[in-house]
LUMKE-989972 format. One line per field, with one value per residue (C-alpha): residue number from 1; residue in three letters; z negated, x, y. Coordinates in pm, 1 decimal. Example, Ala and Ser with C-alpha at 12.3 -4.5 7.8 and 13.67 -1.06 7.14 Angstrom:
num = (1:2)
residuo = (ala:ser)
up = (-780.0:-714.0)
east = (1230.0:1367.0)
north = (-450.0:-106.0)
! end
This chain:
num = (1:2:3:4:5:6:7:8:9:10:11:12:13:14:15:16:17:18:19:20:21:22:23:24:25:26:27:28:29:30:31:32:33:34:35:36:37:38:39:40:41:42:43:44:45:46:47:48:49:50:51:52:53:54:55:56:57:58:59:60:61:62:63:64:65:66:67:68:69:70:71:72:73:74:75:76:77:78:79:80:81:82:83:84:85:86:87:88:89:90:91:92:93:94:95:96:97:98:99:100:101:102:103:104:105:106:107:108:109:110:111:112:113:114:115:116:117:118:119:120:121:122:123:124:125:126:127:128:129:130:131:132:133:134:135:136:137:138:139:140:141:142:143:144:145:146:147:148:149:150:151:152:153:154:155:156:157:158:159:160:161:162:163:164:165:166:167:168:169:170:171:172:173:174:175:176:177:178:179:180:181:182:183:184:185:186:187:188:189:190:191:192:193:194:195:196:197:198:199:200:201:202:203:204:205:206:207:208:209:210:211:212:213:214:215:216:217:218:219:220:221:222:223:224:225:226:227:228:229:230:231:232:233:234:235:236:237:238:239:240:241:242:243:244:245:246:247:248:249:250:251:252:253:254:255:256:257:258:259:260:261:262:263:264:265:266:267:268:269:270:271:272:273:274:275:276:277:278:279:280:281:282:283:284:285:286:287:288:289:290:291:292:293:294:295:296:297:298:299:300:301:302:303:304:305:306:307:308:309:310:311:312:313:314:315:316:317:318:319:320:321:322:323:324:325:326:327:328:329:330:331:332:333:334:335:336:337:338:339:340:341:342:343:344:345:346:347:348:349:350:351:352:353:354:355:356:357:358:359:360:361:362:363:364:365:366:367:368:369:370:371:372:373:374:375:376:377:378:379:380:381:382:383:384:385:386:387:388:389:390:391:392:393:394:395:396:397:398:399:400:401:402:403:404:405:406:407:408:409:410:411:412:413:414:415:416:417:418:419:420:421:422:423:424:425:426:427:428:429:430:431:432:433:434:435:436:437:438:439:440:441:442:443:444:445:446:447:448:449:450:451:452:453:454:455:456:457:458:459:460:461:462:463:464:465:466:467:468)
residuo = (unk:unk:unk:unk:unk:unk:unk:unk:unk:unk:unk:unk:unk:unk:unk:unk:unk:unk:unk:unk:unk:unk:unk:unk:unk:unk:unk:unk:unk:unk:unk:unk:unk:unk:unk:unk:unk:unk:unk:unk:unk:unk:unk:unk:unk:unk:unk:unk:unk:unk:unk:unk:unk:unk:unk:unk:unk:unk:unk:unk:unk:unk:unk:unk:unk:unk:unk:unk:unk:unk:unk:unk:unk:unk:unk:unk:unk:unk:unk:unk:unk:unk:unk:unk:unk:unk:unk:unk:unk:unk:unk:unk:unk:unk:unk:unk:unk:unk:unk:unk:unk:unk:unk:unk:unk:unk:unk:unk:unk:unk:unk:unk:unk:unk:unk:unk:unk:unk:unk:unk:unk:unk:unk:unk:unk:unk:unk:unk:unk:unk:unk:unk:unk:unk:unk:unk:unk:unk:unk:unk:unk:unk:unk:unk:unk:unk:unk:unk:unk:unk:unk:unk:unk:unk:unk:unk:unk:unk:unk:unk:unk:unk:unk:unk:unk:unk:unk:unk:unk:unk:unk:unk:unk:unk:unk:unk:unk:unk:unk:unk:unk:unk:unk:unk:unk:unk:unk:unk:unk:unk:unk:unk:unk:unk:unk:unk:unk:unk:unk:unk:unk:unk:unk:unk:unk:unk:unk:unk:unk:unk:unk:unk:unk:unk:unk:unk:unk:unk:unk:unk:unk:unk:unk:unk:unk:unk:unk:unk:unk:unk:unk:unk:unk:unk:unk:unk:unk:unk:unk:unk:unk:unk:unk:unk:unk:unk:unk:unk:unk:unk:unk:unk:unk:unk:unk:unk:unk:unk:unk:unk:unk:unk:unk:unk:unk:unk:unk:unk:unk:unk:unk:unk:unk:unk:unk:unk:unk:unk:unk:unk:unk:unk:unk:unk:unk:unk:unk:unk:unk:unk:unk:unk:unk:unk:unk:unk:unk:unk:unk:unk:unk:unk:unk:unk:unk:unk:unk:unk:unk:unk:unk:unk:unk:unk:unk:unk:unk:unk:unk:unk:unk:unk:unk:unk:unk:unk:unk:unk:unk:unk:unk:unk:unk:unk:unk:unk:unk:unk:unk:unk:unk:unk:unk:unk:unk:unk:unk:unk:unk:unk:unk:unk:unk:unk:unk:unk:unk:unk:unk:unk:unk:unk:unk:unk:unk:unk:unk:unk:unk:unk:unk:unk:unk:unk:unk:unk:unk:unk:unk:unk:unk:unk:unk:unk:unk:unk:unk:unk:unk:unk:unk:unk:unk:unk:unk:unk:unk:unk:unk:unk:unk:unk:unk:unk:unk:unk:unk:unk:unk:unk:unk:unk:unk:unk:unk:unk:unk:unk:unk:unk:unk:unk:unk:unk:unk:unk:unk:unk:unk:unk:unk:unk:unk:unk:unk:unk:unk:unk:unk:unk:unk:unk:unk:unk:unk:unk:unk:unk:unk:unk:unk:unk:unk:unk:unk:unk:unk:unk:unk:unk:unk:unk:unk:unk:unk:unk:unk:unk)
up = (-8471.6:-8709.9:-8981.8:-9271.0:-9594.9:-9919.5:-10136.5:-9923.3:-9794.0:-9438.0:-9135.1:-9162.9:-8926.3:-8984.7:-9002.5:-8716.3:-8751.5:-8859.1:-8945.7:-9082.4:-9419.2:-9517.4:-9817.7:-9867.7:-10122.2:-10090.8:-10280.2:-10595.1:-10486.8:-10743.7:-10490.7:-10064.8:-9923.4:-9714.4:-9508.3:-9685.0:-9744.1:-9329.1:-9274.2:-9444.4:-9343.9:-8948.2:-8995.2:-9078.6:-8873.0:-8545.8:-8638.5:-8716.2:-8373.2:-8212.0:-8364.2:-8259.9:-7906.1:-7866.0:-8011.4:-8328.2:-8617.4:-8901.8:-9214.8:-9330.7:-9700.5:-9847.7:-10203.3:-10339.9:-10772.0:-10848.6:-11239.4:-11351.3:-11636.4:-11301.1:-11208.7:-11591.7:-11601.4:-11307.5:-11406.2:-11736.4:-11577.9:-11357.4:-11644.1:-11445.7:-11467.0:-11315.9:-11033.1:-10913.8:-10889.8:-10718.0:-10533.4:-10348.2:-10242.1:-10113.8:-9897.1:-9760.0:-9726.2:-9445.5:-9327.9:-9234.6:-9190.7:-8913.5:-8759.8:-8725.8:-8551.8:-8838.2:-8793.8:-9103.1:-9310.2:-9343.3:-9686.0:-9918.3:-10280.8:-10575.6:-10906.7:-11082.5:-10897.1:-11033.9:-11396.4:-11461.2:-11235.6:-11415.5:-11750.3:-11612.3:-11493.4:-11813.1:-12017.9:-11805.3:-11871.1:-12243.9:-12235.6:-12045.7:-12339.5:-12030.9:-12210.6:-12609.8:-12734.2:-12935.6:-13149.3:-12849.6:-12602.1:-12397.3:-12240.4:-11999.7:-12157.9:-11941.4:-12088.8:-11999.6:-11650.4:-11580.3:-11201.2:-11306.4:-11082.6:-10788.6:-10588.7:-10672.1:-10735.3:-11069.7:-11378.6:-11678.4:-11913.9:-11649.4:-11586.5:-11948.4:-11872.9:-11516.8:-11607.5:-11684.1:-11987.4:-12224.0:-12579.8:-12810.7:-13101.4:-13093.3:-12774.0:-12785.6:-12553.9:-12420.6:-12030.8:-12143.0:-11939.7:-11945.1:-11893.0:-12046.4:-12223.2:-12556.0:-12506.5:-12663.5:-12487.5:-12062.1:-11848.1:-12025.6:-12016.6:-12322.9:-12297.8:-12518.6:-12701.3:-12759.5:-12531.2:-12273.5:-11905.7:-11638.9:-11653.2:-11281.4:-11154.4:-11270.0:-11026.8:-10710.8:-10844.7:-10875.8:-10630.2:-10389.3:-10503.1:-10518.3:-10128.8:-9997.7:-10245.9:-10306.4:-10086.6:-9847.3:-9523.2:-9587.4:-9875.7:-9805.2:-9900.1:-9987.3:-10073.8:-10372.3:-10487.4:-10489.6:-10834.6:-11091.1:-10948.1:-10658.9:-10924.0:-11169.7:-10946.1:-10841.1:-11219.0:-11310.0:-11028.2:-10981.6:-11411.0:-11326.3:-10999.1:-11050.6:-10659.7:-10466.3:-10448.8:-10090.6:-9820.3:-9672.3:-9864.8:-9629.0:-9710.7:-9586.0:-9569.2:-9732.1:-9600.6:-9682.5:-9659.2:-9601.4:-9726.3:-10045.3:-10151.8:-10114.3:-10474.7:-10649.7:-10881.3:-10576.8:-10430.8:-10069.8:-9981.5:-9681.0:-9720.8:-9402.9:-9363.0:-9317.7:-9064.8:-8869.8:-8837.8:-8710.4:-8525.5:-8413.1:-8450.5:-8155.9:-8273.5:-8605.9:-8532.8:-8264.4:-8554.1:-8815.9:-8564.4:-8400.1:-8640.7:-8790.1:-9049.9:-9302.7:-9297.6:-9420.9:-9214.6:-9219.6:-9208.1:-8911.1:-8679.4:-8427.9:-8420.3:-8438.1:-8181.3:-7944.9:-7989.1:-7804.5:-7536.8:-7484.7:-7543.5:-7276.2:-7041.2:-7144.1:-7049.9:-6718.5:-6674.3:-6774.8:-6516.8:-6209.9:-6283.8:-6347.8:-6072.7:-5799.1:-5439.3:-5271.7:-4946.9:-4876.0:-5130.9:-4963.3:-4998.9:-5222.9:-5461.0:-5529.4:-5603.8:-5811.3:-6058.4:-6105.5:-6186.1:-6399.6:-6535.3:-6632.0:-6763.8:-7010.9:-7119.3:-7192.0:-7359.0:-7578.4:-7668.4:-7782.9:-7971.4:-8186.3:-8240.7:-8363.0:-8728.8:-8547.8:-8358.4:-8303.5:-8182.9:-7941.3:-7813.3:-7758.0:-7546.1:-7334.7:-7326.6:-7195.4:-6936.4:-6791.8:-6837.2:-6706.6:-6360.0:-6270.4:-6303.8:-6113.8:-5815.9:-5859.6:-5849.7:-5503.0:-5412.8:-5366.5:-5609.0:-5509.3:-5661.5:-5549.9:-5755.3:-6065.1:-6060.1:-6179.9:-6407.4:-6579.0:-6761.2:-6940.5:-6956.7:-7196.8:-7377.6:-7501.0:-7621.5:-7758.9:-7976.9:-8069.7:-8145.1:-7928.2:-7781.0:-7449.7:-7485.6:-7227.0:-7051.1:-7017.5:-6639.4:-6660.5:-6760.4:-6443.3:-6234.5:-6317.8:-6315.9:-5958.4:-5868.5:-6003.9:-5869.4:-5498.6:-5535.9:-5651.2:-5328.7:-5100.2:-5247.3:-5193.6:-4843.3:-4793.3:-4958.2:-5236.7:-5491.5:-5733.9:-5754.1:-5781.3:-6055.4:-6232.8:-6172.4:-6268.9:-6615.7:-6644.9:-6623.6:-6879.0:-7137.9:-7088.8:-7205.0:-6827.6:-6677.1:-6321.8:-6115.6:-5766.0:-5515.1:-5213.8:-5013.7:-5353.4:-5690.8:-6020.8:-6362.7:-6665.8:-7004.9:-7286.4:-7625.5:-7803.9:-8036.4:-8288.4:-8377.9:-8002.8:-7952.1:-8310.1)
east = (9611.7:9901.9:9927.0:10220.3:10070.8:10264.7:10188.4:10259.3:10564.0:10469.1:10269.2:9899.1:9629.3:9379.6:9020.2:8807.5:8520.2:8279.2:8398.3:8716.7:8565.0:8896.8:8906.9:9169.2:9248.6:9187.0:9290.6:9293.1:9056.4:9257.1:9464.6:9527.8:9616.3:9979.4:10115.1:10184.9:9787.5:9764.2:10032.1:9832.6:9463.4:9613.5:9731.0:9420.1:9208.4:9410.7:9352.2:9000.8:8985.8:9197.9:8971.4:8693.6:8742.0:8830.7:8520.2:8550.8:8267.4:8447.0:8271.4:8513.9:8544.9:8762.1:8705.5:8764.3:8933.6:8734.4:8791.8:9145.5:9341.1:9516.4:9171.5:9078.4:9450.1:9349.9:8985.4:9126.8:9403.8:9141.9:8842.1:8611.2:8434.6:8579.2:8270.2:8383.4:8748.4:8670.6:8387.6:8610.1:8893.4:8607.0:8528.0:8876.8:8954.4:8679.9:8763.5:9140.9:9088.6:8804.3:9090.1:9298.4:9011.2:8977.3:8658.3:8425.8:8479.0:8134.9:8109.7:8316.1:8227.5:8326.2:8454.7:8221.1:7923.5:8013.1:8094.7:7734.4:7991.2:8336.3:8137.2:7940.0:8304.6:8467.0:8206.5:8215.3:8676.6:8616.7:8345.3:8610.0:8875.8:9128.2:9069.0:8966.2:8871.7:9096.1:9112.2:9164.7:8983.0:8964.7:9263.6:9326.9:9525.6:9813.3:9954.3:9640.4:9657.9:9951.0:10017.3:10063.5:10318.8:10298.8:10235.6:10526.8:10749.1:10841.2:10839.1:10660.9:11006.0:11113.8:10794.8:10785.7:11084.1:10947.9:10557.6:10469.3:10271.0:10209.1:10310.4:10030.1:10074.3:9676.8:9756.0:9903.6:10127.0:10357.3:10188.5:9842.6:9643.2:9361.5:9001.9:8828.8:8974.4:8753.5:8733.3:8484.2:8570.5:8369.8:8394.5:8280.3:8020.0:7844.6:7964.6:7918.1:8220.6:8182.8:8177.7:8487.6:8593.2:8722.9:9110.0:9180.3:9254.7:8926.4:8751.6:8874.3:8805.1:8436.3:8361.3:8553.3:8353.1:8074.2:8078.6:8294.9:8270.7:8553.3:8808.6:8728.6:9026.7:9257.0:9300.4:9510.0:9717.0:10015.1:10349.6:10347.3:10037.6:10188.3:10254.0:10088.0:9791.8:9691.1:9865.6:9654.8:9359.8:9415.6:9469.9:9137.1:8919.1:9047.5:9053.8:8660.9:8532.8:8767.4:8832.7:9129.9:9054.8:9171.8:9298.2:9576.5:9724.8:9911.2:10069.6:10183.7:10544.0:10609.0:10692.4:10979.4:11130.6:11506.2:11558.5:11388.1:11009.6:10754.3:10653.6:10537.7:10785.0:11054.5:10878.6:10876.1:10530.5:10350.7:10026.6:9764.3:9654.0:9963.0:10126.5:9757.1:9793.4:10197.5:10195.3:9820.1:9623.0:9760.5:10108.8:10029.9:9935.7:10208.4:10455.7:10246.7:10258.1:10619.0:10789.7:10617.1:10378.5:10542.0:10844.2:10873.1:10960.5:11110.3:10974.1:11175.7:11056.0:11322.5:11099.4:10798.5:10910.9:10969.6:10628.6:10531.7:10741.9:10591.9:10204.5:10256.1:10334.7:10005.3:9828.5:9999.9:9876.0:9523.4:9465.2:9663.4:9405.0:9035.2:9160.1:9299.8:9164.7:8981.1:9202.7:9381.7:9624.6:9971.9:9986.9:10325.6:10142.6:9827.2:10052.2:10263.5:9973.2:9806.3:10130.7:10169.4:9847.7:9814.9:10164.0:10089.5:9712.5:9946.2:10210.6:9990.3:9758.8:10045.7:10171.0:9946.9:9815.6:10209.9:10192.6:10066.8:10346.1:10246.3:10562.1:10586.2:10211.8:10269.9:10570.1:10322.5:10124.8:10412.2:10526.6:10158.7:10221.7:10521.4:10448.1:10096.2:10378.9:10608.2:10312.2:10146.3:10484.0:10563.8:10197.8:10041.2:9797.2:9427.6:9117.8:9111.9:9427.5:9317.3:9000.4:9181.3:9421.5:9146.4:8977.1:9286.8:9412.4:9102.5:9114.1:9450.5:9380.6:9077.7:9284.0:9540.4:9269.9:9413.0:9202.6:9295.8:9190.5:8938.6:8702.9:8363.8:8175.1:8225.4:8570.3:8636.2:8440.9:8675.6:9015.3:8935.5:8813.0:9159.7:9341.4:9192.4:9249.2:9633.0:9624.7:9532.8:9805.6:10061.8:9974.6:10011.7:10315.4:10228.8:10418.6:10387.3:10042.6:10031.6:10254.5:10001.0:9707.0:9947.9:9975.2:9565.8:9538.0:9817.4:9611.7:9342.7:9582.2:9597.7:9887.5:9943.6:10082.2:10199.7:10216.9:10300.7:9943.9:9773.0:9771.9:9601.3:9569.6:9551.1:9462.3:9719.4:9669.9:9862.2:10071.2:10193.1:10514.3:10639.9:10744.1:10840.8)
north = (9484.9:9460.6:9695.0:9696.7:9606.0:9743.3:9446.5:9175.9:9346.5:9241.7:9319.0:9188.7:9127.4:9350.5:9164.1:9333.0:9060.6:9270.9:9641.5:9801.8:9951.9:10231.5:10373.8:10702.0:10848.3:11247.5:11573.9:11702.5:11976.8:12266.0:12472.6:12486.6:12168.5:12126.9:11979.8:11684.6:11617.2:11680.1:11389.2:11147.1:11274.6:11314.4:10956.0:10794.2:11018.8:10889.6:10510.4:10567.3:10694.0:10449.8:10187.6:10329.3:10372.4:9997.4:9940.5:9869.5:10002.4:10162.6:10283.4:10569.6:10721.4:10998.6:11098.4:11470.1:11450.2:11714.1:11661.9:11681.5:11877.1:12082.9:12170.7:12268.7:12430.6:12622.3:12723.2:12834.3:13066.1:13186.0:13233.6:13076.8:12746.2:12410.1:12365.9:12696.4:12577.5:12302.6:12441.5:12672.8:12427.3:12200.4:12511.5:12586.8:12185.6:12180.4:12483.3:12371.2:12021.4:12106.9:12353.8:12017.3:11879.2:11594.0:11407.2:11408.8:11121.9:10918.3:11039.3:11245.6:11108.0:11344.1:11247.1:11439.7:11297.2:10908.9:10998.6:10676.0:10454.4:10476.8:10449.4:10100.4:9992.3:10091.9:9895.5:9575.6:9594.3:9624.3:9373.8:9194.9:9241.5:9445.8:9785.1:9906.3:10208.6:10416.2:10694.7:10939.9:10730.6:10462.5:10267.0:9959.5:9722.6:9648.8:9335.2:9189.6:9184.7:9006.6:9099.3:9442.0:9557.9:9383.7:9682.8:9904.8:9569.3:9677.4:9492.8:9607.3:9667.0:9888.0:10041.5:10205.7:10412.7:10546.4:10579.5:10933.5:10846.6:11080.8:11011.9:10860.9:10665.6:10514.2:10290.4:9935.9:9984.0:10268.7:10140.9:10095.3:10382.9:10664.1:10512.6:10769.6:11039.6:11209.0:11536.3:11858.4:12124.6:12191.8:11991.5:11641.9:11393.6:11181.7:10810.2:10489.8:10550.3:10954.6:11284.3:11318.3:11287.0:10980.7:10946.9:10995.2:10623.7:10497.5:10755.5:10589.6:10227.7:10311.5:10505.7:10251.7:9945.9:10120.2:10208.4:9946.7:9671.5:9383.6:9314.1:9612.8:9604.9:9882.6:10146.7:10414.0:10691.5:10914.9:10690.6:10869.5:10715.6:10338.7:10442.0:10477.5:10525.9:10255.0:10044.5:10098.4:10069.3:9746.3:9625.6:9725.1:9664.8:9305.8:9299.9:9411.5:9188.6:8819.8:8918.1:9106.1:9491.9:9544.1:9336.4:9610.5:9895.7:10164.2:10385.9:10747.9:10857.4:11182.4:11524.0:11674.6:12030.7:11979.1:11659.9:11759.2:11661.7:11952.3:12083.6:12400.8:12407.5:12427.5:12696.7:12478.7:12420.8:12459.0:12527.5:12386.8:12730.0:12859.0:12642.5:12667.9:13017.8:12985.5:12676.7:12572.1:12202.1:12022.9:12131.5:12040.4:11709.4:11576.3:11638.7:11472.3:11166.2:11189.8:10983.1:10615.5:10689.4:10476.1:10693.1:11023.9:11301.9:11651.5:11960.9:12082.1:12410.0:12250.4:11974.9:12168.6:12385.0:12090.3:11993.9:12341.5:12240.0:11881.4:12062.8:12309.6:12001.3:11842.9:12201.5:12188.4:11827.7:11860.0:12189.3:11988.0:11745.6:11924.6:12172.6:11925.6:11962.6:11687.5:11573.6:11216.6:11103.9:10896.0:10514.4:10619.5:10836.1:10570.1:10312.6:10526.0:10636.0:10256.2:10149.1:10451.7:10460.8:10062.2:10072.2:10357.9:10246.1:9878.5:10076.9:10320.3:10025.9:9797.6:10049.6:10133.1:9723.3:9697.6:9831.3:10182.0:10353.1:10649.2:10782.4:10497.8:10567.3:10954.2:10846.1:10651.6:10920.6:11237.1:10940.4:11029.0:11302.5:11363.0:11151.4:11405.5:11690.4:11563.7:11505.1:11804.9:11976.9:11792.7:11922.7:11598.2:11639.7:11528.9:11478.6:11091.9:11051.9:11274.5:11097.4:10774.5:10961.1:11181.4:10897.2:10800.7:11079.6:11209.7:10902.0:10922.2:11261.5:11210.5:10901.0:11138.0:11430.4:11687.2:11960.9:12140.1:12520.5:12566.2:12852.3:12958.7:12968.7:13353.0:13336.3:13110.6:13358.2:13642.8:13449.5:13320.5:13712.9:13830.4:13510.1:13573.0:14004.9:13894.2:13660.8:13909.7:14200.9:13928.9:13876.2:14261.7:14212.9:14453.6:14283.5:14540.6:14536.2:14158.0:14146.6:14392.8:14151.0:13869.6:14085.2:14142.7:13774.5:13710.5:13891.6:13633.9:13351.8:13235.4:13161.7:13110.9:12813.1:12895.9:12641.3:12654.4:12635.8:12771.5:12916.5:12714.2:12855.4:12714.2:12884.4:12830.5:12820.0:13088.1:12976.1:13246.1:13073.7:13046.2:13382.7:13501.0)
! end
């Protein structure tokens, strides 16, 4: 598997030997998340899967910054304490990411939790001579590490000019950055060098060496994060361990609300909660992967909106399958679905080795798709034929963590009852009253599929957006 690394500027073979240990950078736990935050968490959940159902082990960690002056801002605004700030948007971040059907990181370290860590780190750099203490804390000393910048590819003189550094006349230099920041007032710790709080790059840096260790195989997160802050983690972990910091950094295009980057001040963010409740998980996350993660992408409800189209093809699908009838499948049709059904797993495998296409491994996935329509639709459908299909089928899913709404034993009972009474008024050519069990079933979330010989059902999800 190749993967696009931001500091070598090229695709890199990512080191499966042993396990892929991922590091990802998560919120800033002091409002809802949006959309944005689902891009990049969507991403990374889907190769963590994808990895894992080839086989691979992968040790998985996702940090919450839950110290931060937005989270004091906040908790001041608010008159409450910062652990309740935080506390809460802990809460709702499982709440919504668990409604994307995100699997659980292996552990979620907090900031707050490895204040003993940033301060052993912090020691070891000014030990080191990479940081000094000042009057209004302690700072890393850029000019000391002299790759600085060769993540973001800029050069220090034209660094000073783009950093958003606040102005303070006790550093050395205008780039030199937050290590630990001397502070009197709730929330702050005692350290070596007087009572304060982590700045916020030093949080990841500990907590990642401290889980993953040196040279770990990919670190991840927002674009937006190339600068300053994965930049500033790699000058002080490598500054700290003599050894690289991570082996592949990739990096998450941004989401964008017409053309424009999603921000508070703009007024044009989508929160997670609010596009669950309009457009629905499996929605959610075929736009999140439609275009190449790399890229950024636009907030677009024509897109979105073509998504429901595509998902209601993967509900037809699914039921055709599970619901086939056993019988003898034509010579035509079995050679049509191993050809169909190698090509894809081929396709949707290759894609995602190559720097992980996602949009070319959902295309894979609705050519499937697309071919058990088209021969359930000619009602040739069997179970001999869905029974090769169906393993693949689930797989790809799974891989692209898409759920199929599905129905309890009692809930069949009474569909196939209402199907079979609906049956019968037909026959009797009481259309009227068919049409009125068509409408009880309707209210279910079933909808019907009339062949010729029979009639299948499949429940849909309802998806608020669809008919507003």
């Amino acid at each position: 598997m190749k993967i696009f690394d931001t500091l070598s500027v090229a695709e890199k073979e990512l080191d499966i030997s042993d396990k892929v240990r991922i590091y990802l950078c998560g919120v800033t736990v002091y409002d809802d998340s949006h959309i944005g935050h689902a891009r990049t968490i969507i991403v990374f959940d889907t190769l963590r899967r994808f990895l894992e159902s080839q086989g691979i082990k992968v040790e998985f960690i996702q940090n919450f910054t839950d110290v931060d002056d937005k989270i004091i801002n906040r908790a001041r605004a608010e008159n409450v304490s910062t652990d309740k700030i935080s506390s809460k948007y802990i809460v709702n971040y499982f709440k919504e990411f668990d409604n994307l059907n995100v699997r659980h990181a292996d552990m979620y370290p907090k900031a707050t939790e490895h204040i003993g860590d940033m301060i052993n780190l912090i020691k070891v750099l000014i030990e080191k001579n990479f940081a000094y203490v000042s009057t209004n804390g302690v700072y890393f000393s850029v000019s000391k590490f002299h790759e600085y910048g060769k993540l973001s590819k800029k050069k220090t003189d034209e660094l000073v000019s783009g950093a958003r550094v606040e102005i303070d006349e006790t550093k050395n230099d205008p780039l030199d950055f937050t290590l630990w920041k001397f502070a009197n007032e709730e929330p702050k710790w005692e350290s070596p060098w007087g009572p304060g709080r982590p700045g916020w790059h030093i949080e990841c840096s500990a907590m990642s060496l401290k889980y993953l260790g040196s040279n770990f195989e990919i670190h991840g997160g927002g674009r937006d994060l190339i600068f300053p802050h994965h930049e500033n983690e790699i000058a002080q972990s490598e500054s700290y361990s003599g050894k690289n910091f991570a082996k592949i950094w990739m990096h998450v295009g941004m989401v964008t609300i017409n053309g424009e980057k999603m921000s508070k001040s703009l007024g044009n963010t989508k929160s997670v909660d609010h596009v669950l409740k309009k457009w629905g998980a499996n929605i959610i996350r075929l736009f999140c992967l439609s275009g190449h993660y790399s890229k950024p992408i636009d907030y677009s409800e024509d897109l979105l909106r073509e998504a429901i189209t595509k998902w209601r093809q993967v509900e037809n699908c699914y039921y055709e399958l599970v619901l086939s009838d056993d019988g003898s499948a034509a010579t035509e049709d079995v050679k049509l679905i191993e050809e169909t059904v190698k090509e894809t797993k081929k396709e949707f495998a290759e894609a995602l080795n190559s720097d992980f296409n996602t949009p070319l491994a959902s295309s894979a996935f609705f050519k499937l798709v697309k071919t058990v329509n088209q021969i359930a639709s000619s009602e040739h459908m069997v179970s001999s034929l869905s029974n090769m299909i169906l393993p693949v089928f689930d797989q790809m899913l799974d891989i692209l963590g898409l759920k199929i709404s599905q129905v309890s034993p009692e809930e069949k009972i009474k569909i196939n009852e209402l199907i079979n009474k609906r049956n019968l008024l037909r026959s009797q050519k009481n259309f009227q009253g068919a049409d009125n069990i068509r409408k009880e079933i309707s209210n279910l979330g079933i909808v019907l599929i009339d062949h010729k010989k029979k009639t299948l059902w499949m429940k849909q999800e309802r998806i608020v957006a669809e008919n507003s």
